[in-house]
LOVEXVEX-844751 format. One record per residue: x, y, z of N, C-alpha, C, O in turn. Coordinates in steps of 0.1 Angstrom, whole numbers, padded with zeros to 4 digits, always signed. Example, Ala and Ser with C-alpha at 12.3 -4.5 7.8 and 13.67 -1.06 7.14 Angstrom:
<recs>
+0132-0057+0078+0123-0045+0078+0132-0033+0078+0142-0033+0085 +0128-0022+0071+0137-0011+0071+0129+0000+0079+0134+0011+0080 
</recs>
This chain:
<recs>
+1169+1439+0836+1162+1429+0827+1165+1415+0830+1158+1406+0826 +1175+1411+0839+1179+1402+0839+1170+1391+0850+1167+1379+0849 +1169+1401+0861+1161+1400+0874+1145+1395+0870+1138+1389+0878 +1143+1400+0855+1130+1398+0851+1125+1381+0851+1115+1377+0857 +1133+1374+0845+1125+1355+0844+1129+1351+0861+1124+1342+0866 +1137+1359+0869+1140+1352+0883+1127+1356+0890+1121+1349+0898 +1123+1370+0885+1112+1371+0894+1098+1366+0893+1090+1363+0902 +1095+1367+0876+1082+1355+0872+1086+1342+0876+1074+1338+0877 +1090+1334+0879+1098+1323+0883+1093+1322+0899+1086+1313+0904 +1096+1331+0904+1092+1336+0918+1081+1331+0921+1076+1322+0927 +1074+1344+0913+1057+1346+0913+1053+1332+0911+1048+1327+0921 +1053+1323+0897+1047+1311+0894+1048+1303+0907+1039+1296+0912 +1062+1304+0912+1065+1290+0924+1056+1299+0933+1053+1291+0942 +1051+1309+0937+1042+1306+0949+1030+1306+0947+1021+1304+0956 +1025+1308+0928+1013+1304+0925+1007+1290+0924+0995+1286+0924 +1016+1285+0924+1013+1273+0920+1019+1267+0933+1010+1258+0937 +1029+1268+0942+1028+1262+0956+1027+1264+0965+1027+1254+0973 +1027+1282+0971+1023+1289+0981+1007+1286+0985+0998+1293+0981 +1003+1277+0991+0988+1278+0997+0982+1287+1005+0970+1286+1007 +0991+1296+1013+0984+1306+1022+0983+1322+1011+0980+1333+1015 +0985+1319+1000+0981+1333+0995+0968+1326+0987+0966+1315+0981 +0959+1341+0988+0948+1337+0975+0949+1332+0965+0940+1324+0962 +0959+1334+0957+0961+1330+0942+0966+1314+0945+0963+1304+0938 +0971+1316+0953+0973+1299+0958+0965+1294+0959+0962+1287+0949 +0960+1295+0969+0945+1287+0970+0935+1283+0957+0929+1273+0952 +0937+1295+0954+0922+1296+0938+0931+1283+0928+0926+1275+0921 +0943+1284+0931+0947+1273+0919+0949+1262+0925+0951+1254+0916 +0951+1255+0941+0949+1245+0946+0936+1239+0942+0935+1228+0938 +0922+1250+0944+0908+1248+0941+0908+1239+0927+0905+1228+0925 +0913+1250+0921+0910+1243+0902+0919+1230+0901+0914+1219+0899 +0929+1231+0903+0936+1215+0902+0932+1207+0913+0935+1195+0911 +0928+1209+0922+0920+1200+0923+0906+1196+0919+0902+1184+0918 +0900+1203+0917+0888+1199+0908+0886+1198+0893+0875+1194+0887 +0899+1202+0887+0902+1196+0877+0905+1182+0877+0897+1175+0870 +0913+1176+0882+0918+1163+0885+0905+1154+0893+0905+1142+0894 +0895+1161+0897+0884+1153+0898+0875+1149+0887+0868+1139+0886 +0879+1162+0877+0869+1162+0865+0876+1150+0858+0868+1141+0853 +0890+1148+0858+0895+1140+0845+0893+1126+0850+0890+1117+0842 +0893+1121+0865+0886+1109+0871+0877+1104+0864+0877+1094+0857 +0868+1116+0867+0852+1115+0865+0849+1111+0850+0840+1103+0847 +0858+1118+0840+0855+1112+0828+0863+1098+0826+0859+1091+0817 +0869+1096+0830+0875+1078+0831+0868+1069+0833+0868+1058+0829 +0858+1074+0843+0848+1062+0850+0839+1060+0840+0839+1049+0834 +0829+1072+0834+0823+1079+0823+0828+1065+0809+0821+1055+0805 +0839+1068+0806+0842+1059+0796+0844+1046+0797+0842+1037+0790 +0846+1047+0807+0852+1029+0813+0834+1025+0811+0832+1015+0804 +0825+1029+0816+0811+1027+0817+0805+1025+0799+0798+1015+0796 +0808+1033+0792+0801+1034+0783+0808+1023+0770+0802+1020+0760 +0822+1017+0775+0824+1000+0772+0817+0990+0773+0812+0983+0764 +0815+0987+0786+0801+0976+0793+0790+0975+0788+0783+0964+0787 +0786+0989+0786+0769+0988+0784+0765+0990+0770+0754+0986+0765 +0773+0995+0766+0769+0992+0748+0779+0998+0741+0788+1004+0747 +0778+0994+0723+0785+1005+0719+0786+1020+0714+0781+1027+0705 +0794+1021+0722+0792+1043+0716+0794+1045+0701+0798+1037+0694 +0791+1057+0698+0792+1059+0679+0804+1066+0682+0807+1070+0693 +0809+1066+0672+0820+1072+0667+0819+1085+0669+0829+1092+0668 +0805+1094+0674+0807+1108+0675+0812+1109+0691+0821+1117+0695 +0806+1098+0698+0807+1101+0714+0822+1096+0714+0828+1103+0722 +0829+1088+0710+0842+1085+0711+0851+1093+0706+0863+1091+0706 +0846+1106+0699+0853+1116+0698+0857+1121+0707+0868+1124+0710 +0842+1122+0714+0840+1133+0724+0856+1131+0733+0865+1138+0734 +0853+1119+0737+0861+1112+0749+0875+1117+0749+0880+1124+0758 +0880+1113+0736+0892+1119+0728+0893+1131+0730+0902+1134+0737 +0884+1141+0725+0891+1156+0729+0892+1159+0743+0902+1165+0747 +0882+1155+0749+0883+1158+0765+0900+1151+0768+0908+1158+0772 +0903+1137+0765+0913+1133+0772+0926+1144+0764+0930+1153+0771 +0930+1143+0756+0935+1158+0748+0937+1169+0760+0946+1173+0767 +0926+1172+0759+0924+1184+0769+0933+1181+0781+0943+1188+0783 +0928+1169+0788+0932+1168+0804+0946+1167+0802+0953+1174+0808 +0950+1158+0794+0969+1153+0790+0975+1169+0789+0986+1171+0795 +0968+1181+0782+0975+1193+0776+0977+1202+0789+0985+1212+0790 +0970+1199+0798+0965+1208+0813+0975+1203+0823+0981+1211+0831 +0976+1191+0822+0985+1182+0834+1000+1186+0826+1009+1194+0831 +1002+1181+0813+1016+1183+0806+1021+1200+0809+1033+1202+0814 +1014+1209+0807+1013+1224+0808+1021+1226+0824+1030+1233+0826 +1014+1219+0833+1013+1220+0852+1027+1213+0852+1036+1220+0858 +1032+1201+0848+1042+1197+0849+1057+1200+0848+1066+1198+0856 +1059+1206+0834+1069+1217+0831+1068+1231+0838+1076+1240+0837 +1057+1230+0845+1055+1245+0848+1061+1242+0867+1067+1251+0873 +1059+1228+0874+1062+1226+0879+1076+1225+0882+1081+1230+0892 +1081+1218+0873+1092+1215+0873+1104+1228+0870+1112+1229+0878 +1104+1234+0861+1106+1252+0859+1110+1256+0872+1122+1258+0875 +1096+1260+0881+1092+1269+0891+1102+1263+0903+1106+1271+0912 +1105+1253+0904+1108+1243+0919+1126+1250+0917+1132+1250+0906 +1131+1256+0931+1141+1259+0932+1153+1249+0929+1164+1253+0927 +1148+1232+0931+1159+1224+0927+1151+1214+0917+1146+1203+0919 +1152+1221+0903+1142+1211+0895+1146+1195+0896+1138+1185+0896 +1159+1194+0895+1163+1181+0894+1154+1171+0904+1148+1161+0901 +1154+1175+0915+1149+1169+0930+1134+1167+0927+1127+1158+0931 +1129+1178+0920+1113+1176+0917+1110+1170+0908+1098+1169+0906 +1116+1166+0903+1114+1156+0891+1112+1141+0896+1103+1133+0893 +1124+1140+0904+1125+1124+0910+1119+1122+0925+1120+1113+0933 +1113+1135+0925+1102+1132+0940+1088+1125+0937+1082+1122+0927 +1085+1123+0950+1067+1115+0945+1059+1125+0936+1056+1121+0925 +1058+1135+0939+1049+1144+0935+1051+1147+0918+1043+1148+0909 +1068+1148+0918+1074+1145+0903+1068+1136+0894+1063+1138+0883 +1069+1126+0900+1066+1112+0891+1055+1108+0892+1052+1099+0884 +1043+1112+0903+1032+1111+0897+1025+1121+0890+1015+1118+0885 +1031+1134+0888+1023+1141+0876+1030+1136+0863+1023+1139+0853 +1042+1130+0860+1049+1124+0850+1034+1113+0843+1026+1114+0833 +1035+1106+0851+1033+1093+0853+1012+1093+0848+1008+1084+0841 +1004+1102+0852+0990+1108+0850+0993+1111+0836+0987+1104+0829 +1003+1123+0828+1003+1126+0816+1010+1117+0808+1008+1120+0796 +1015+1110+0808+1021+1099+0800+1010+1089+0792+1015+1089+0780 +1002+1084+0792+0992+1068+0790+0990+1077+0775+0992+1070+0765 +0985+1090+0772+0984+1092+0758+0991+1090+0750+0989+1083+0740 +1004+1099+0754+1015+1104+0749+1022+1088+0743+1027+1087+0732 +1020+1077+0753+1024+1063+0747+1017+1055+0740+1021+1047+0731 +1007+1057+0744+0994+1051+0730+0994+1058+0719+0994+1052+0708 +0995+1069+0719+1003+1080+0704+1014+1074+0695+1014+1073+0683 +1029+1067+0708+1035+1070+0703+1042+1056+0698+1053+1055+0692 +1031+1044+0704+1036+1032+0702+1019+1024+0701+1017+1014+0708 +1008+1028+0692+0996+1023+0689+0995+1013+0691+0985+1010+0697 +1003+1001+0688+1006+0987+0685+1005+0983+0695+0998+0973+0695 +1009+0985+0709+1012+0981+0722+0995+0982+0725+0991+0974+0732 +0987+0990+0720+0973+0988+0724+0966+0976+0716+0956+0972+0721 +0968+0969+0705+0965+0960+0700+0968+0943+0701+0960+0933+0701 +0985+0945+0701+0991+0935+0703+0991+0929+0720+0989+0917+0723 +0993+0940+0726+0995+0934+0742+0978+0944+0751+0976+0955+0757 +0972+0937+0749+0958+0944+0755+0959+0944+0770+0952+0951+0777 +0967+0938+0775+0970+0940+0792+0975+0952+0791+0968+0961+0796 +0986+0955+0786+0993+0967+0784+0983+0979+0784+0983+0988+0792 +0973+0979+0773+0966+0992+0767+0956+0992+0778+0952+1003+0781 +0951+0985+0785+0941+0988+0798+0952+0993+0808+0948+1003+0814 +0962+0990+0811+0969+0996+0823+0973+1008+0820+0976+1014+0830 +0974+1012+0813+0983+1021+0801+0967+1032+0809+0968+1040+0818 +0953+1027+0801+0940+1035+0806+0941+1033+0821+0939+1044+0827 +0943+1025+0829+0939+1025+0841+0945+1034+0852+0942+1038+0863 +0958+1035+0841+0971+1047+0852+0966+1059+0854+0970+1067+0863 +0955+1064+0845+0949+1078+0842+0939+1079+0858+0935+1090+0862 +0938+1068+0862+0930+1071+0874+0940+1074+0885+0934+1077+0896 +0953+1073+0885+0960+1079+0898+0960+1091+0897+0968+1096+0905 +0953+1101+0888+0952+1117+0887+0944+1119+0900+0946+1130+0903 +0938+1114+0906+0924+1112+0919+0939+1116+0931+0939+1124+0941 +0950+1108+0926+0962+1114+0940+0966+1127+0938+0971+1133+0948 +0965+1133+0929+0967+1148+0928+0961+1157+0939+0966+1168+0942 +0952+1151+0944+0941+1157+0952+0955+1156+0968+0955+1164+0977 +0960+1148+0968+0966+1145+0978+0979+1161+0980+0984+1167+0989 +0979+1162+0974+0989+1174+0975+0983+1187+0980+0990+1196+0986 +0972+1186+0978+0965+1201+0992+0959+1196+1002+0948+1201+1005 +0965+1184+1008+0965+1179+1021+0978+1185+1028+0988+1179+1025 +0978+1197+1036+0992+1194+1040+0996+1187+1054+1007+1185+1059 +0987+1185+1056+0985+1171+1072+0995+1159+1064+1004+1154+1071 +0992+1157+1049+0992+1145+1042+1010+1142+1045+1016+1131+1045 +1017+1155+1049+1032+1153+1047+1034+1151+1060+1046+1146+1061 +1032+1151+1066+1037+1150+1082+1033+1133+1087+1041+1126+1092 +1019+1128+1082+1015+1114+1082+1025+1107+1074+1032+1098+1079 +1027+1110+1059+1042+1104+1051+1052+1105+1063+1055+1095+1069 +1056+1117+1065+1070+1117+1076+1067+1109+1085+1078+1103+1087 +1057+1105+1094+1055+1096+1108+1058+1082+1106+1064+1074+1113 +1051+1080+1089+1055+1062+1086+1068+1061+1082+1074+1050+1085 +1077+1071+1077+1089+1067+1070+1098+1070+1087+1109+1065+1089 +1093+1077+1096+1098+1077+1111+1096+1065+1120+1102+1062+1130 +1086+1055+1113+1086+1045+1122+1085+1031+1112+1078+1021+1112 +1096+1035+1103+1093+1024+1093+1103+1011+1097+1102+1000+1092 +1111+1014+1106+1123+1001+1113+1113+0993+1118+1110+0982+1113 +1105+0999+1132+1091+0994+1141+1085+0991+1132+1079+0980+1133 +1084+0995+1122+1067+0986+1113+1074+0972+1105+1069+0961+1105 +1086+0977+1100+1092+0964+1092+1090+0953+1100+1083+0944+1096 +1097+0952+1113+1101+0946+1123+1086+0937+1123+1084+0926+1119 +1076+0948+1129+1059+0940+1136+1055+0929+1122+1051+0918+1121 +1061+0940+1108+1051+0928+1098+1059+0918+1094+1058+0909+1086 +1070+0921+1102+1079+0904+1098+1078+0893+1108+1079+0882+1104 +1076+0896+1118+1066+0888+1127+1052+0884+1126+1048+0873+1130 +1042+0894+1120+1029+0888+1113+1032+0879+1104+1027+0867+1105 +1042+0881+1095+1040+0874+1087+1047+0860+1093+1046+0850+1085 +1053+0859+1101+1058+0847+1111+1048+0842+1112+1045+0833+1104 +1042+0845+1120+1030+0843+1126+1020+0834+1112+1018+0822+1108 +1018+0839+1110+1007+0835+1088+1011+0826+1089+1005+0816+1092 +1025+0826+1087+1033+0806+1079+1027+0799+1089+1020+0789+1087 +1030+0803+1104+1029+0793+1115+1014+0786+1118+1010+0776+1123 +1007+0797+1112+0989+0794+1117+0991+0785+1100+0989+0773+1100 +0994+0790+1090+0987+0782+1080+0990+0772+1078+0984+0765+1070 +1003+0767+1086+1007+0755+1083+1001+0748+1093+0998+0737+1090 +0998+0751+1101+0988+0742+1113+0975+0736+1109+0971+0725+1113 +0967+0748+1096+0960+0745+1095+0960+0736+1082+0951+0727+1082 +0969+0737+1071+0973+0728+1061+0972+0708+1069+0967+0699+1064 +0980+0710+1083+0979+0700+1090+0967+0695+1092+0964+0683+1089 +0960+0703+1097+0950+0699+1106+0933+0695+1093+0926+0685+1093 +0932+0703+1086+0923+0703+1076+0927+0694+1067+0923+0682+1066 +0938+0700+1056+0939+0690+1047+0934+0698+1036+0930+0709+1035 +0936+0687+1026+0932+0695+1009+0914+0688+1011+0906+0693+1003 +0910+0682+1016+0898+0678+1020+0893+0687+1022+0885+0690+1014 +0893+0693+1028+0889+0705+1034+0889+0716+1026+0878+0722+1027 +0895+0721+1020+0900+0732+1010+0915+0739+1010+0921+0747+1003 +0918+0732+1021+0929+0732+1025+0940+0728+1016+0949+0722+1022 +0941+0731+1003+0952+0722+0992+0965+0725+0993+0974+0716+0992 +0967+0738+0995+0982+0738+1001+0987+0751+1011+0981+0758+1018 +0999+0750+1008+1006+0755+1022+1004+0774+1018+1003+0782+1027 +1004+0775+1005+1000+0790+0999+0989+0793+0998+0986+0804+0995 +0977+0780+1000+0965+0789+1003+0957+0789+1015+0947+0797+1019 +0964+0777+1022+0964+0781+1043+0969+0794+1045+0962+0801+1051 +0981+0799+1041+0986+0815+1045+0977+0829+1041+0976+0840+1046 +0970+0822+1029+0958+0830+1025+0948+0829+1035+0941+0838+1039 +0949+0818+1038+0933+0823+1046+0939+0821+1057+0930+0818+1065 +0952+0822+1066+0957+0824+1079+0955+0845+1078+0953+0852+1088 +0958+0848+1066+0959+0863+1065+0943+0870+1061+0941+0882+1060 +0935+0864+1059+0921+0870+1057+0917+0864+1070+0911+0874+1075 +0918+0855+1076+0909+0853+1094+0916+0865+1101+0909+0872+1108 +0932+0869+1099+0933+0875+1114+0934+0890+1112+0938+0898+1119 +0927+0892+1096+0928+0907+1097+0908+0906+1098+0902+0916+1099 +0903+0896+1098+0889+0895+1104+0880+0903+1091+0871+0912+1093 +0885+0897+1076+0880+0899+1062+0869+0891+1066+0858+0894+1071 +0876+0877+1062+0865+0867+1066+0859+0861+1049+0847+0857+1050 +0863+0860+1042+0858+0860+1029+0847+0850+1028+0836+0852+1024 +0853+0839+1034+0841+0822+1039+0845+0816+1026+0836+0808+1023 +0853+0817+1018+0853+0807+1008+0863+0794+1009+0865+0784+1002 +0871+0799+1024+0876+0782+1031+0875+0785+1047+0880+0795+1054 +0870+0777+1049+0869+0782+1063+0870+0765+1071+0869+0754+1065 +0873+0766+1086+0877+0751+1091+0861+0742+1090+0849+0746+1090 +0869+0727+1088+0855+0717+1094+0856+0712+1107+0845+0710+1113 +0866+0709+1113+0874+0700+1121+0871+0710+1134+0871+0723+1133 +0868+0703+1149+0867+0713+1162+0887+0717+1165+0890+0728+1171 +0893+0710+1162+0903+0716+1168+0910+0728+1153+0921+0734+1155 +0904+0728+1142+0909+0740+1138+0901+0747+1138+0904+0758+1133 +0888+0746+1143+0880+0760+1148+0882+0766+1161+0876+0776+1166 +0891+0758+1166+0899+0765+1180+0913+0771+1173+0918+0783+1173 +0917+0760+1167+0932+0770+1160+0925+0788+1153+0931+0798+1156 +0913+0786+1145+0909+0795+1142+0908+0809+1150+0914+0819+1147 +0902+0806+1160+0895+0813+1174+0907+0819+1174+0908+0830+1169 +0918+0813+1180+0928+0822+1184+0938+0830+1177+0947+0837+1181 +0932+0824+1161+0940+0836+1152+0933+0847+1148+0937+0858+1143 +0922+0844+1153+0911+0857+1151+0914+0871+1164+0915+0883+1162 +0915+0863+1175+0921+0867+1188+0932+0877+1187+0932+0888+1192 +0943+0870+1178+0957+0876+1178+0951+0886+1168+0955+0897+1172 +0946+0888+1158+0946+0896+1149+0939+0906+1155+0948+0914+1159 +0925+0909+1160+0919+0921+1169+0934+0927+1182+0934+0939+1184 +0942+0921+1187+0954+0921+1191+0966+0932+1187+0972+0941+1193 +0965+0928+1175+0976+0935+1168+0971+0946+1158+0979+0954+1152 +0961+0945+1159+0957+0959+1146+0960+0971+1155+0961+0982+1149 +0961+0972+1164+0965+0987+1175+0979+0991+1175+0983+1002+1178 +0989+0979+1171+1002+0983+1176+1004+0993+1162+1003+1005+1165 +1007+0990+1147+1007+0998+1141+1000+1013+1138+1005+1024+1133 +0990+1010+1141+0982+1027+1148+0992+1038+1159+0998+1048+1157 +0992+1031+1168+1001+1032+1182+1014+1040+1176+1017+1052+1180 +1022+1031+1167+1040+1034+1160+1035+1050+1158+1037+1059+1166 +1028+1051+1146+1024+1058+1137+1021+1072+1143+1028+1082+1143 +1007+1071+1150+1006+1082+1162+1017+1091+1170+1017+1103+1173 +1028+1080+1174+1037+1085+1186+1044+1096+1173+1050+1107+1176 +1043+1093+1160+1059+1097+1153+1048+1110+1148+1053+1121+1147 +1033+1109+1146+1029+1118+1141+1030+1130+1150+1032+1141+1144 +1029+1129+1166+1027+1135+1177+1042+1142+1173+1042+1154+1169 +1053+1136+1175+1066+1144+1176+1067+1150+1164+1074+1160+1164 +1060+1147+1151+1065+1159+1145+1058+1170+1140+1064+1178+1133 +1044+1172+1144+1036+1181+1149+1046+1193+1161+1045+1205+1161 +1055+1183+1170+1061+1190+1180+1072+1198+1177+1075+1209+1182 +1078+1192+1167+1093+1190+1157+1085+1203+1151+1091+1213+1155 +1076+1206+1143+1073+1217+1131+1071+1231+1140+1075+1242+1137 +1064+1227+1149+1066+1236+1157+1074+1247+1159+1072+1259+1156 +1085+1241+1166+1098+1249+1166+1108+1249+1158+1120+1251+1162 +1103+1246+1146+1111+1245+1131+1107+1258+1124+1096+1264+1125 +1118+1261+1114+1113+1276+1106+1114+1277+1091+1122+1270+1085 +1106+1284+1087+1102+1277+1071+1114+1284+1068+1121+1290+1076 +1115+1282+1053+1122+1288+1046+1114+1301+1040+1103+1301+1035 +1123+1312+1041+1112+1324+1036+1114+1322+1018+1106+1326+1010 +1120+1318+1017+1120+1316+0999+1107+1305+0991+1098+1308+0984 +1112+1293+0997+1103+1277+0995+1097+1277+0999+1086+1274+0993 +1096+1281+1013+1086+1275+1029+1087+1261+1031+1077+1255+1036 +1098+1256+1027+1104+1243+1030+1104+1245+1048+1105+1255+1055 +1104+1231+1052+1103+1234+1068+1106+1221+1066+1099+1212+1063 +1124+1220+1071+1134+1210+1080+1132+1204+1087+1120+1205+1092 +1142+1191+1095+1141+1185+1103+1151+1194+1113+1150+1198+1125 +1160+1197+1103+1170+1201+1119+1166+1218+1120+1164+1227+1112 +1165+1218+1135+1160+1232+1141+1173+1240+1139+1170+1251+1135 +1186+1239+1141+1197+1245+1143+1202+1247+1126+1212+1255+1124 +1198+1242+1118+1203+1247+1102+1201+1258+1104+1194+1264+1112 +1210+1263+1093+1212+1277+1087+1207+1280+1076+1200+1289+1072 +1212+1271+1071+1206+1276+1052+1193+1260+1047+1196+1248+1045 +1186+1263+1047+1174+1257+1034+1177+1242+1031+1188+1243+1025 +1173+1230+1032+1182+1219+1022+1175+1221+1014+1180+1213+1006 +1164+1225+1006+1157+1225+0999+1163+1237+0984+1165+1234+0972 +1166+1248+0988+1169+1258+0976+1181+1262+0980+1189+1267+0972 +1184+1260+0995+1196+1265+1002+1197+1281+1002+1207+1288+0999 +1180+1289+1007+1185+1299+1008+1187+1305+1024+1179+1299+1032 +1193+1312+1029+1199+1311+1042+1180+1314+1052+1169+1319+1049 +1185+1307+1063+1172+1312+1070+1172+1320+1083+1184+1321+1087 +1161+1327+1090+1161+1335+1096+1165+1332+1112+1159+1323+1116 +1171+1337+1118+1179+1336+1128+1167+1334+1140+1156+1340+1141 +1173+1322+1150+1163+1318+1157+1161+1331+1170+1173+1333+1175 +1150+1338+1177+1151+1347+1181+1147+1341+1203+1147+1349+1212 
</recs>
């Protein structure tokens, strides 16, 4: 009898995160197209603000559906959190805190109304957080974890390149602060960096742009540097994705989690710590 909640426990953690079995899949399907559905009615409402006013029956409607979606996600979340071999860890992981974080906006407008009246910035962000449920979808990517692993593998190299762009910005905007002037549109040194950072990622907005021939040469070649540099961060990224496509390779899941490590030579799991299978 005892064996019995370890083994539904079991079952749920690979229903809910096993993707290579059917039952897996069929419930990656629904949650994610559930979480498309609860988008879809956000936009739906957010729409029917603008364009007139709804009666009190259609703003029911809205209401029970959001009910619904809050009762589905809250349900997935405990159920999540339950199922996961180290609940603690799952809790304070990304994945934790954005299913936290999607079910919450009711639960606080429930439980502090006032904050939608008094502070109306609050009660629109409070509605607007309901649209990061669209990242849920991100979780039956499993490409999605290996690209996460490549940036957080080449995150020294990337710090490094954008602290130098951003060298670079002060250096062009202040040239151009010089060279233009508040005449120009040029009024200060924070909004030359603005438009030193929309020329060389080649946005281009046009709402300041040079008058003068020698800052349409300074221009030129910030435009230059920017087509320049959009490759090297692609480049970091790629090399780190390459090695750990190589890395998973000869890495071995866990038969419990299907957690799959960095180090090839572990013994036991860091994930549930259950021992793993001997390299042959």
């Amino acid at each position: 009898m005892s064996d019995a909640p370890s083994s539904l426990r079991h079952r749920l953690y690979h229903f809910l995160f096993d993707q290579r079995t059917r039952s897996g899949r069929r419930v990656e399907i629904f949650c994610g197209a559930f979480a498309l559905f609860s988008v879809a009615i956000i936009f739906i409402e957010s729409g029917f603000g603008t364009q007139y006013h709804p009666t009190y029956e259609q703003w029911r409607v809205f209401l029970g559906l959001e009910i619904f979606v809050t009762l589905v996600f809250t349900i997935e979340y405990f159920l999540r959190v339950l199922t996961w071999p180290n609940p603690a860890k799952y809790v304070f992981s990304f994945w934790g805190i954005l299913d936290l974080i999607t079910a919450l906006p009711l639960y606080v407008m429930w439980l502090w109304p006032e904050l939608g009246v008094t502070y109306i910035f609050l009660w629109r962000a409070l509605r607007t957080i309901r649209v990061l449920r669209v990242l849920k979808l991100l979780r039956f990517m499993p490409s999605l974890n290996i690209f996460w692993v490549a940036i957080v593998g080449a995150r020294h190299q990337l710090m490094v390149f954008y602290f130098l762009i951003a060298i670079v910005m002060v250096v062009f905007g202040g040239l151009m602060y010089g060279i233009e002037g508040p005449q120009n549109g040029f009024t200060s040194l924070s909004t030359s960096v603005y438009w030193a950072i929309v020329t060389a990622t080649t946005v281009g907005y046009g709402d300041i742009a040079p008058h003068t021939a020698l800052g349409r040469i300074v221009a030129s070649v910030l435009i230059l540097i920017g087509y320049s540099v959009i490759a090297i961060p692609t480049g970091l990224i790629t090399t780190q994705m390459s090695n750990e496509y190589q890395n998973r390779r000869q890495a071995r899941a866990c038969p419990n989690c299907q957690f799959v490590g960095k180090d090839r030579e572990a013994k036991f799991c860091s994930s549930c710590g259950t021992e793993l299978p001997h390299r042959h």
